[in-house]
Backbone bond lengths (Angstrom), bond angles and torsions (degrees), N, CA, C in turn:
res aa  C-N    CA-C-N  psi(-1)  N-CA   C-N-CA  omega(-1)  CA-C   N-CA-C  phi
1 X - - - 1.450 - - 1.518 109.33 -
2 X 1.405 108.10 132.53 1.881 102.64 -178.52 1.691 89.01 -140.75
3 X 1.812 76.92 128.84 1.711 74.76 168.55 1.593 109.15 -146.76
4 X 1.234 131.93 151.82 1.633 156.57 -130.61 1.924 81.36 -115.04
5 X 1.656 92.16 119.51 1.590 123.35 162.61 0.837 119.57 -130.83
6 X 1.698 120.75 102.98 1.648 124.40 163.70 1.307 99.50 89.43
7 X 1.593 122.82 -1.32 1.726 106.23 179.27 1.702 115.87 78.89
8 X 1.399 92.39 -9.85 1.630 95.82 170.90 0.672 175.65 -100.09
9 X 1.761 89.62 -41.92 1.509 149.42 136.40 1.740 126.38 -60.62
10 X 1.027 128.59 144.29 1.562 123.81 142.06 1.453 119.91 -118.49
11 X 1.245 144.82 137.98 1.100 141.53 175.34 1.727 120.54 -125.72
12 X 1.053 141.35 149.90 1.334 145.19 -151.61 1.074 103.48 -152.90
13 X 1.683 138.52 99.68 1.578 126.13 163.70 1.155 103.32 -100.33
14 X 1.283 110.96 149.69 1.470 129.73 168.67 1.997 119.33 -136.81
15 X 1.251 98.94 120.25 1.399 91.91 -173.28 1.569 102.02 -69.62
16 X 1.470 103.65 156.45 1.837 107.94 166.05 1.432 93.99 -86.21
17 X 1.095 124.99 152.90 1.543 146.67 143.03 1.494 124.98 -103.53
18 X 1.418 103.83 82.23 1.355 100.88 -176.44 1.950 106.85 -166.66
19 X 1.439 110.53 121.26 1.373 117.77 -154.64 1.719 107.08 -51.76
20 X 1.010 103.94 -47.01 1.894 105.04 171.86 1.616 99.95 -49.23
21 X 0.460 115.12 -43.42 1.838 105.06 -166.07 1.335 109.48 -98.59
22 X 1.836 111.62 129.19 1.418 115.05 -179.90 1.421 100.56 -107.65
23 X 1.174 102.99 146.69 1.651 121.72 166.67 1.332 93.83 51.35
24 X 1.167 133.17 68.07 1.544 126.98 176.72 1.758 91.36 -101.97
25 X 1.238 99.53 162.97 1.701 126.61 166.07 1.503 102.18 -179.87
26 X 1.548 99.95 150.72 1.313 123.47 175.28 1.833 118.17 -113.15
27 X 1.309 123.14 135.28 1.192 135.15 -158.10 1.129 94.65 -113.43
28 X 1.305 137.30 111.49 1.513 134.95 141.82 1.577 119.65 -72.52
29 X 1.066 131.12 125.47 1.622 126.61 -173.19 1.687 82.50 -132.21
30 X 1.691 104.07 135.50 1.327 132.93 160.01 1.166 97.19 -122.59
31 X 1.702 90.71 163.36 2.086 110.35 149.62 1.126 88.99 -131.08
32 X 1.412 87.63 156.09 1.692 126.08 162.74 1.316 118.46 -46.67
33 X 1.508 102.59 -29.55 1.824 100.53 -157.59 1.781 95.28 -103.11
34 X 1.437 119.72 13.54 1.805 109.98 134.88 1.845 76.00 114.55
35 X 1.048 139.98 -11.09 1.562 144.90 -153.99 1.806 90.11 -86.00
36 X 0.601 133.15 100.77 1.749 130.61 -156.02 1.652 89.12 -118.12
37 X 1.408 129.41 134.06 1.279 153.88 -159.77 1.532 95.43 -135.43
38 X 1.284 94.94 157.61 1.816 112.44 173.22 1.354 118.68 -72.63
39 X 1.063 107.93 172.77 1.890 115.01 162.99 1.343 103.31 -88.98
40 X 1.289 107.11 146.57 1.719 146.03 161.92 1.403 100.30 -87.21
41 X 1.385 119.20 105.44 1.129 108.59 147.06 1.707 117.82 -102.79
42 X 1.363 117.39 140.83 1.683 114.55 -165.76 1.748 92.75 -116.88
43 X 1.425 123.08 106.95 1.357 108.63 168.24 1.696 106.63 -139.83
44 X 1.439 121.73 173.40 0.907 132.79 -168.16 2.077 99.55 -124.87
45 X 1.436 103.24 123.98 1.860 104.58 -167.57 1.589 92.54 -121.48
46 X 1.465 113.39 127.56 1.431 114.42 164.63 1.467 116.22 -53.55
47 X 1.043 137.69 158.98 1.295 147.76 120.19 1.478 126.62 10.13
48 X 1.442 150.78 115.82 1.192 139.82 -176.45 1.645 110.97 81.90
49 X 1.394 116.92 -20.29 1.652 115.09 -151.86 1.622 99.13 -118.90
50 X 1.656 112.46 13.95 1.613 111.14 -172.60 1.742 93.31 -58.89
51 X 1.286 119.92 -54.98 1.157 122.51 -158.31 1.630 108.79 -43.45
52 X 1.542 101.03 -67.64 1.701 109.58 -172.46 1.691 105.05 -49.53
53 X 1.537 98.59 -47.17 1.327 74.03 -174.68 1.858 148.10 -71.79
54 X 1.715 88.94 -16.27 1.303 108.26 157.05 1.393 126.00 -48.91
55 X 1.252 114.44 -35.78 1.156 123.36 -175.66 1.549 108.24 -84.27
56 X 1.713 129.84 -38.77 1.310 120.85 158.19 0.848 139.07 -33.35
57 X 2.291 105.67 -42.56 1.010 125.19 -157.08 1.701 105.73 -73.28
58 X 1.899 98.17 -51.00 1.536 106.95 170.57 1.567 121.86 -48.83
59 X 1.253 113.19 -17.96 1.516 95.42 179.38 1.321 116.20 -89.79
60 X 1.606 122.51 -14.35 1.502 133.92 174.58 1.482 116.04 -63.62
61 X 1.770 112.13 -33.83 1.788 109.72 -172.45 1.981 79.23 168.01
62 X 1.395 84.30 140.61 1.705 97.17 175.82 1.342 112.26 -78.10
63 X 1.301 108.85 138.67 1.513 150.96 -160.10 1.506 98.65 -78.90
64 X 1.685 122.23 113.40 1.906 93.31 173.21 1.735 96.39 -123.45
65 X 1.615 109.21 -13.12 1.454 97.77 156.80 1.510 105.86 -166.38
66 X 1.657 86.42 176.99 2.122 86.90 -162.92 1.394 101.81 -155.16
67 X 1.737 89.83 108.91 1.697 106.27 -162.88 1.893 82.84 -86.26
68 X 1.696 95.91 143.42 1.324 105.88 171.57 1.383 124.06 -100.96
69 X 1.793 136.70 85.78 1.282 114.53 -156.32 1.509 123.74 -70.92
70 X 1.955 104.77 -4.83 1.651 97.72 -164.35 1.397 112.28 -86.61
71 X 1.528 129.30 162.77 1.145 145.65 -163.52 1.386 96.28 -86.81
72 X 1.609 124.40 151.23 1.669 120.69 -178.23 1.793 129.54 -61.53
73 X 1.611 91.95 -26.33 1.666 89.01 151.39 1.123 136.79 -59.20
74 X 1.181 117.98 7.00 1.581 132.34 -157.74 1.181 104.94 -147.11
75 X 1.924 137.65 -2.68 1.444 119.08 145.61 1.543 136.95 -57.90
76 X 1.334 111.89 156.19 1.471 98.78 177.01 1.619 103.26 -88.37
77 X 1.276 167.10 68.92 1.202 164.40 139.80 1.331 102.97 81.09
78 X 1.255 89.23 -78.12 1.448 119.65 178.62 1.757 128.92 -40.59
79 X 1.956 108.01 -14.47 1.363 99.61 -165.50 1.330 71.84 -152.63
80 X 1.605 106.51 139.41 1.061 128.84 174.11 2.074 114.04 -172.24
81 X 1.238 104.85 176.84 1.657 71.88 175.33 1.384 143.15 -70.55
82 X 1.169 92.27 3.21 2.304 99.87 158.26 1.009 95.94 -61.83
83 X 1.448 164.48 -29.57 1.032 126.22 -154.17 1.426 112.81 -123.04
84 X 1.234 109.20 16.29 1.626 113.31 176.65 1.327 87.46 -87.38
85 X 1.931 97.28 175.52 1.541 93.51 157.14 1.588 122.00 -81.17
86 X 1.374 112.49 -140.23 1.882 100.77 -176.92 1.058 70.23 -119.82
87 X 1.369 159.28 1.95 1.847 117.46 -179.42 1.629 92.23 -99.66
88 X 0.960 124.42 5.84 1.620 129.61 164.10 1.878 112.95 -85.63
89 X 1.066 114.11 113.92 1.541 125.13 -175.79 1.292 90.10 -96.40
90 X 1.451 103.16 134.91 1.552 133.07 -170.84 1.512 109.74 -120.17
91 X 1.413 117.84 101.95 1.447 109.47 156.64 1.137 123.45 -111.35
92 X 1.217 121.22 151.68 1.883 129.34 -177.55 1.385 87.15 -108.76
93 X 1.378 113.65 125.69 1.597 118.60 174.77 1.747 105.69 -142.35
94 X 1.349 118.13 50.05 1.632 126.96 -154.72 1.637 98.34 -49.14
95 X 1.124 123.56 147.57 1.759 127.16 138.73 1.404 117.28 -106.00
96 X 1.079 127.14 145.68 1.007 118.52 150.51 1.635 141.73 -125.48
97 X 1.232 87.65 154.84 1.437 96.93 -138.86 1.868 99.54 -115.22
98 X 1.927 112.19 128.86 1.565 84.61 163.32 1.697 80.17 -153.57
99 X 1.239 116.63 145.79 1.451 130.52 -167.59 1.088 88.87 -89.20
100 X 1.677 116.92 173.39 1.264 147.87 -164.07 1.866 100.52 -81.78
101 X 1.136 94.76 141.61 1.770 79.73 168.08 1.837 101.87 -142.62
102 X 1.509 97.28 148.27 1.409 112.90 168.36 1.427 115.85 -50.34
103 X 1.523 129.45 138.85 1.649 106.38 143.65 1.521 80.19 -158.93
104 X 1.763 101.84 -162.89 1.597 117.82 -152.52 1.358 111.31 -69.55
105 X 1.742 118.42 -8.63 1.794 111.58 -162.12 1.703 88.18 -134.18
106 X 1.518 116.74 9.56 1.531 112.37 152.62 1.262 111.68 178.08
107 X 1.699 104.68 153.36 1.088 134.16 -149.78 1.372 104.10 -111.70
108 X 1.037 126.40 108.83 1.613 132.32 178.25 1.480 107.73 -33.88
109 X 1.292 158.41 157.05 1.129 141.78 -58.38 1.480 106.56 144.26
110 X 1.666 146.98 136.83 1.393 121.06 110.54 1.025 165.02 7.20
111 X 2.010 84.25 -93.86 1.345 120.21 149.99 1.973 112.69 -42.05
112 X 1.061 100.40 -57.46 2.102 99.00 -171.15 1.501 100.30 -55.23
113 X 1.406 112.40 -18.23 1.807 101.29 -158.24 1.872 88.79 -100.43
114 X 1.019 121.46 -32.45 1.369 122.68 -175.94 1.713 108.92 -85.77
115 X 1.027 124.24 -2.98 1.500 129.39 179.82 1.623 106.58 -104.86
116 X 1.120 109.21 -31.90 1.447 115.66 163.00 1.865 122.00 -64.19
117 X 1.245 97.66 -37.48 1.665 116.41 169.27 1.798 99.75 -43.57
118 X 1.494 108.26 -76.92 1.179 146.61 -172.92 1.550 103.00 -39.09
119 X 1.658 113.33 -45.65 1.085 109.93 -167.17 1.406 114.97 -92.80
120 X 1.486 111.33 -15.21 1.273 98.81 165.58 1.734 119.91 -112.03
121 X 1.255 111.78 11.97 1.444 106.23 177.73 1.497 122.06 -69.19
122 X 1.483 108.95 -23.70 1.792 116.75 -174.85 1.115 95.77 -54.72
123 X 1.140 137.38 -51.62 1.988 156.28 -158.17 1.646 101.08 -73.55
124 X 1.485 105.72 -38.55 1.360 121.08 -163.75 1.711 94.01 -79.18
125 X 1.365 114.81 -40.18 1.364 110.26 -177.31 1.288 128.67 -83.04
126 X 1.602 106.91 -10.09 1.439 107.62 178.91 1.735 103.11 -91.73
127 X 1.489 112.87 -25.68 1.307 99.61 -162.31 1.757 105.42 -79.13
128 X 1.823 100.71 -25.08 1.634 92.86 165.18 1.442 128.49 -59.48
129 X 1.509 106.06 -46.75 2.104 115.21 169.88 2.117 91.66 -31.92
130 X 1.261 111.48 -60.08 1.259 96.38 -157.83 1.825 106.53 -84.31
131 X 1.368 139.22 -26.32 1.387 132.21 138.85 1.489 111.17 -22.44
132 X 1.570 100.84 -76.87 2.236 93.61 -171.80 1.541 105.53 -44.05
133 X 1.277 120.29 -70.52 1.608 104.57 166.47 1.337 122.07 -0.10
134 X 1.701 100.38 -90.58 1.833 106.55 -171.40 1.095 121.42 -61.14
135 X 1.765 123.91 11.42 1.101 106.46 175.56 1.410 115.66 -110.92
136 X 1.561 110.08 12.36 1.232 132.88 165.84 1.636 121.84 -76.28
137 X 1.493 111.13 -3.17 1.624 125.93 -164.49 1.793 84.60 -132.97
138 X 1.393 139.75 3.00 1.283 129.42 171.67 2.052 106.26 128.73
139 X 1.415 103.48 -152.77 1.177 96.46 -160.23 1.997 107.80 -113.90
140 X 1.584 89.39 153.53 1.938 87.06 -146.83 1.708 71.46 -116.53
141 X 1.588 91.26 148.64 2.055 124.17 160.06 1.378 108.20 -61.72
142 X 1.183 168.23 118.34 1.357 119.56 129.29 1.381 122.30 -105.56
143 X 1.051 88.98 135.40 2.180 114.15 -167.29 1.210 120.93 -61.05
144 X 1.100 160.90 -162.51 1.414 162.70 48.98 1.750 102.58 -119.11
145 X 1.506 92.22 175.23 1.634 87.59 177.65 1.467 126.84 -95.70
146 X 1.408 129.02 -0.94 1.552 131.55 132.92 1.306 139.21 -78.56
147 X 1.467 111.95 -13.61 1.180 111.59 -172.43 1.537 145.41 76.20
148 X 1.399 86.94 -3.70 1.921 119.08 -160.42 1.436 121.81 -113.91
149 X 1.196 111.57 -45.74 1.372 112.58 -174.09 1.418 113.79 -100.59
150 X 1.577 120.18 -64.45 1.074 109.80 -173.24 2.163 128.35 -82.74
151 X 1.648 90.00 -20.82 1.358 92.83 161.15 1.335 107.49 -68.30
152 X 0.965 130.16 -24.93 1.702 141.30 -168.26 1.577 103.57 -58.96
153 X 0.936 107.09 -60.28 1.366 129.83 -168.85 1.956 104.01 -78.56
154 X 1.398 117.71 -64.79 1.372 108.18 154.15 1.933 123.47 -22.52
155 X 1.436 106.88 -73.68 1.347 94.53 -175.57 1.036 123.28 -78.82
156 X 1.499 127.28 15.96 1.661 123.29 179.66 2.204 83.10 -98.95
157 X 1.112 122.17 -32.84 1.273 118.72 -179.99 1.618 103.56 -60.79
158 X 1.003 127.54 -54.97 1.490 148.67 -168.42 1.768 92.68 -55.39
159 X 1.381 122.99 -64.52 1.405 116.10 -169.57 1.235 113.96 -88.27
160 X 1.498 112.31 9.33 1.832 114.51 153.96 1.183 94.89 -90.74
161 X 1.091 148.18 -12.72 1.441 117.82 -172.63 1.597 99.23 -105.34
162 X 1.109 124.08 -14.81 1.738 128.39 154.36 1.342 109.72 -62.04
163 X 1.256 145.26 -26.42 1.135 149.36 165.48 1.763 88.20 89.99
164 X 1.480 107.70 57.87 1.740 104.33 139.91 1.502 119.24 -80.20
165 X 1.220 91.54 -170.31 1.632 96.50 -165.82 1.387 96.73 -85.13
166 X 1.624 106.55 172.65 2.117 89.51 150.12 1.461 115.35 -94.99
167 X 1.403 128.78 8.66 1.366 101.41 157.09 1.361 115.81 -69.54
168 X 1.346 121.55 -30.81 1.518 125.52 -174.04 1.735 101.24 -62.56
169 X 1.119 99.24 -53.66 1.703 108.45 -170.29 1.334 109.21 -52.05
170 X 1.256 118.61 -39.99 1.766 137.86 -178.21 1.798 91.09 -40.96
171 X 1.168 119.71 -61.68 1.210 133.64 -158.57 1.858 102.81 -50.14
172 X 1.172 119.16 -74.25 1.551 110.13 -177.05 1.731 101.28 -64.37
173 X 1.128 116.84 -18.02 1.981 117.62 166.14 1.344 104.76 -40.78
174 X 1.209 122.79 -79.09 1.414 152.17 -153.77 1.813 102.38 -65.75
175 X 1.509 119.95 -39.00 1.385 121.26 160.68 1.595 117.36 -61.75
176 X 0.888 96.81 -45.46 1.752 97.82 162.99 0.872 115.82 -24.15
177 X 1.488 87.04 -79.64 2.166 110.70 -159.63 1.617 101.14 -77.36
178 X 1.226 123.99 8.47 1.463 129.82 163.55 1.822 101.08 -65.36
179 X 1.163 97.81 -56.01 1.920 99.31 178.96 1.171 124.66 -62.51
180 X 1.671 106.53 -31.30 1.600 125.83 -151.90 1.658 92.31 -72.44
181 X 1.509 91.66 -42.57 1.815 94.66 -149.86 1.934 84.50 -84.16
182 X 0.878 147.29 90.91 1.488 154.08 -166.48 1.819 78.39 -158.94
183 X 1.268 121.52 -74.10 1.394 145.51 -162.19 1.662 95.22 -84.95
184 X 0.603 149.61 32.31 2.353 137.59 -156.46 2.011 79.25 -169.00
185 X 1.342 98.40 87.75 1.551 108.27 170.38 1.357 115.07 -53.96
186 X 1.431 104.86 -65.29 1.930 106.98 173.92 1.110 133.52 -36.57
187 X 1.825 119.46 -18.91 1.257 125.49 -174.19 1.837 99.14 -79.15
188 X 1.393 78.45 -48.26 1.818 91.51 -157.99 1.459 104.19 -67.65
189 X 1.562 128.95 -26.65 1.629 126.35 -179.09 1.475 90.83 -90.80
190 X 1.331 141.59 -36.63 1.756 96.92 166.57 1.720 121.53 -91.08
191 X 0.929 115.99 -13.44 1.455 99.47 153.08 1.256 146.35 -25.33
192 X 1.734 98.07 -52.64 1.368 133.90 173.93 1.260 97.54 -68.32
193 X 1.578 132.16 -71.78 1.883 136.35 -173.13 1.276 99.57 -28.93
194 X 1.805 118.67 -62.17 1.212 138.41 -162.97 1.288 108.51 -59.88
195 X 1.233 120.56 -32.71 1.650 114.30 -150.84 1.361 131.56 68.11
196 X 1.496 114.01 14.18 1.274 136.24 173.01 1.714 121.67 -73.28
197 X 1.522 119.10 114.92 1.323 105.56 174.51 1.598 118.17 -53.89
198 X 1.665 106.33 138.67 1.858 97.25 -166.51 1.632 122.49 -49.57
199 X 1.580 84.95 -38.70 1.822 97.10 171.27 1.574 126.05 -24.18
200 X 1.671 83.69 -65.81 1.878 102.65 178.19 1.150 121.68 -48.91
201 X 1.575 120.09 -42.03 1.268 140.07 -160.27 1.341 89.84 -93.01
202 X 1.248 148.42 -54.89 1.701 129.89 162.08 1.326 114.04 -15.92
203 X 1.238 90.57 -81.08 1.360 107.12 179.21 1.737 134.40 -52.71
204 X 1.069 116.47 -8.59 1.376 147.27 -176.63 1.343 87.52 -93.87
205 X 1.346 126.99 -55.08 1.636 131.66 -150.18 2.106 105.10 -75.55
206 X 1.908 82.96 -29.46 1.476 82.56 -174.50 1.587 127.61 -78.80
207 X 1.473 87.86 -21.66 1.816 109.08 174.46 1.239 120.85 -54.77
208 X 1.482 111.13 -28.06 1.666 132.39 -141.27 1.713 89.00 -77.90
209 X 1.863 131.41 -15.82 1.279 121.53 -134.37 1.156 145.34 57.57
210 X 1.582 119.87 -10.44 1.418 102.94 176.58 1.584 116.31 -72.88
211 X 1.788 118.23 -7.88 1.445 108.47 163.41 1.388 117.18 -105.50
212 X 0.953 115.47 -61.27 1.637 143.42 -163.07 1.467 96.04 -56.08
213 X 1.175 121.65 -84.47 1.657 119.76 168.01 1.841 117.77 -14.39
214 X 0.994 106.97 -66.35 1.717 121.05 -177.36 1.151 88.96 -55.60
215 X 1.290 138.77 -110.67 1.415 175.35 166.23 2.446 76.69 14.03
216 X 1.147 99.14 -72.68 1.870 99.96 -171.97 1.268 92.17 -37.55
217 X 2.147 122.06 -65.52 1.359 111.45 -165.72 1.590 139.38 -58.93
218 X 1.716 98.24 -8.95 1.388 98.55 174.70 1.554 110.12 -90.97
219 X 1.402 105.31 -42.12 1.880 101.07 177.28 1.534 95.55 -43.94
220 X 1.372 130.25 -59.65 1.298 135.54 -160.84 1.867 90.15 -40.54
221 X 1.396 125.73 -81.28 1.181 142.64 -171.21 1.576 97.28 -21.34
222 X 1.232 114.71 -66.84 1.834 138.49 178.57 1.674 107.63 -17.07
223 X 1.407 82.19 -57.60 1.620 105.88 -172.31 1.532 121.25 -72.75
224 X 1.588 99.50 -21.64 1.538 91.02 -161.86 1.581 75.00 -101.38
225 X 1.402 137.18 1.29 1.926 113.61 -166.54 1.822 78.97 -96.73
226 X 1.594 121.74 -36.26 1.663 108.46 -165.15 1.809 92.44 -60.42
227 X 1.440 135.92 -52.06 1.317 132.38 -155.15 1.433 95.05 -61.13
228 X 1.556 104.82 -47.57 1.852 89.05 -177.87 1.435 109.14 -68.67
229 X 1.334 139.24 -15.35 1.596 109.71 -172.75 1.692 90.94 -89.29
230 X 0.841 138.83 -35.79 1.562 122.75 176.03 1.038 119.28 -52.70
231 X 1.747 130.62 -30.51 1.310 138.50 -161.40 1.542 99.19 -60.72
């Protein structure tokens, strides 16, 4: 499926189908003006299964690098960049990441779920500056071990700085807050009132602006202080 944003953009998702990999999809981003960029692939690889799935991944479109988002508590031993080949560029670019949680002296929050956004997007925005890059030398992995949140949040950074839209951007938003709201009580008890699958209601929650909106206007800010220090 390809479909035309803003006249400027092209974008192409394609889900992976393949049991090692959760919530995978692949992003093709073109321009018009002939400057042709790599694929994004955004997936999430269990534990033990980096290998196979590397090897899935290579048979779909060649690999020229593979940013790693998880933190070292969260390698498998076993896979690291020894085990790629060398024409595969390996970056470790960890976030870390820990959602809001309920207990008896507080109650998850808005505010807790939107301050968490905040707190990890600075990280989120530098590691995209260096993603848009590599995808100027071909097509980049990006890792974590769900696949959901923090790639989530990476490639909605990545296609603001391509100048997608935010409905487009909404889209890896809303995968996010697919994980977030697991931990974000309010989502999940009206969901339930509603009869709403929780998914929807994430995603419903993210549209609303109290994240997605903020979170665009500060990258925006980002952008306009880097243009002024070059000016």
């Amino acid at each position: 499926m390809r479909t035309h944003f803003n006249h400027v953009n092209k974008l192409c998702i394609c889900p992976i189908h393949h049991a090692d990999i959760l919530n995978g999809r692949i992003l093709r981003t073109n321009h018009t003006d002939n400057n042709s960029r790599g694929t994004l692939i955004r997936c999430g690889i269990q534990r033990g299964k980096e290998k196979a799935s590397l090897n899935t991944l290579s048979g779909i479109l060649p690999i020229n690098s593979w940013v790693d988002l998880r933190t070292p508590e969260e390698y498998e031993p076993q896979f690291n960049s020894h085990d790629l080949p060398e024409i595969i560029k390996y970056l470790a670019l960890p976030i870390r990441f820990k959602p809001p949680e309920n207990h008896l002296s507080h109650i998850v929050k808005q505010s807790d779920y939107v301050d968490l956004y905040f707190t990890m997007s600075t990280a989120a925005w530098s590691i995209a500056q260096t993603v848009t890059e590599l995808l100027h030398a071909g097509n980049v992995v990006l890792h974590c071990s769900l696949g959901k949140d923090r790639t989530g949040l990476v490639a909605a950074a990545v296609l603001y700085q391509l100048k997608f839209s935010t409905a487009d951007i909404a889209h890896d938003f809303a995968l996010s807050a697919r994980f977030l709201r697991r931990q974000y009580q309010l989502i999940q008890d009206k969901a339930q009132r509603n009869g709403v699958p929780n998914h929807l209601q994430a995603r419903r929650y993210e549209l609303l602006g109290h994240t997605i909106i903020p979170l665009l206007d500060k990258w925006r800010k980002i952008t306009e202080l880097n243009r002024n220090d070059h000016d």
